[in-house]
C-alpha positions, 0 to 999 in steps of 0.5 A: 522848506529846502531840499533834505540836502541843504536842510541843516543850512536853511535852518542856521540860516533862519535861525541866524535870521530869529538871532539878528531879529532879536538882536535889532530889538536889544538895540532898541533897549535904552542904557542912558546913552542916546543912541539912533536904534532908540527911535529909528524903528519907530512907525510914523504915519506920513501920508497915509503910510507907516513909515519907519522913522530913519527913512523919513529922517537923518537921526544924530547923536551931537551929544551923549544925551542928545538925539536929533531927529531932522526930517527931510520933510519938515512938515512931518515935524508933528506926525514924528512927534505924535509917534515918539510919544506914542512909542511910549520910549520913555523920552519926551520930543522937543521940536523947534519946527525943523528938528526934534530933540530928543534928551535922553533922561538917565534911567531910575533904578525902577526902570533899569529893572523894568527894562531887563525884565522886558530883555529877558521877556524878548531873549525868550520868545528869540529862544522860542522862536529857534526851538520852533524853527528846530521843530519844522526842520525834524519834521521835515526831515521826519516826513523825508524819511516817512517817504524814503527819501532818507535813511534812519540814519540820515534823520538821526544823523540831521537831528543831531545837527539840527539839535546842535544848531539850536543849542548854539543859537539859545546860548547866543541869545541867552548870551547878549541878553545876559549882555544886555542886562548887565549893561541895563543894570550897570549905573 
């Protein structure tokens, strides 16, 4: 933890890095377009280490519906196609030895559903894991004060802070996910 002073700047800034983290999963959330976010999180083992696939790879959209992964190693072909399937995505590789197609299938309205459940599972453990990092912060700033490091006043003073800070941050999250699922639902 920082020092008391710069308290209410750490946890914006941790719970600024909850929001972002959040933020590359809603990215990874299909809506019936093709794009790289889809697959470029996706682990592939490449010689005996799990590599994400954009460093492995040039990933491209040529077409609404089209995604084209071109390894720059093109022996890689089949540990990328064994880790798209593995992801379970929902979309079905198509290599041809030197690249791998990926059509993105339109979403059925079973899945649409299904997948705005699985945003709302993710806004949720995003709201969670801010709600924590305000836990850590009062109890740090509770201990400071314990050791006379800081006034009653001081910590009421930080927990509001902190307070605010927390419902800002719930509120951007429910808000893109809310985004998120609306985009999700859309047809």
């Amino acid at each position: 933890m920082p020092e008391i002073d710069d308290l209410a700047e750490s946890t914006e800034e941790r719970m600024m890095g909850a929001l972002d983290a959040f933020e590359q999963a809603l990215a990874g959330f299909r809506t019936g377009k093709a794009s790289p976010a889809l697959v470029e999180g996706i682990m592939v083992e490449y010689y005996g280490a799990q590599t994400r696939l954009r460093e492995l790879a040039n990933i491209s959209t040529p077409e609404p519906r089209m995604l084209v992964v071109q390894p720059f190693d093109p022996t890689s072909i089949g540990s990328i196609e064994k880790a798209i399937i593995a992801a379970n995505i929902g979309i079905s590789p198509v290599s041809d030895g030197r690249v791998v197609r990926l059509p993105v299938p339109e979403l059925s309205e079973e899945r649409r559903r299904d997948l705005a459940k699985q945003v709302s599972k993710r806004a949720e453990e995003a709201r969670v894991q801010i709600r924590g990092i305000r836990r850590e912060s009062n109890d740090f700033a509770k201990k400071a004060e314990k050791a006379s490091d800081i006034t009653q006043d001081d910590l009421k003073e930080l927990q509001e802070e902190v307070q605010e800070l927390t419902n800002n941050y719930t509120k951007q999250a429910d808000d893109r996910a809310a985004a998120k699922e609306k985009e999700l639902l859309e047809v």
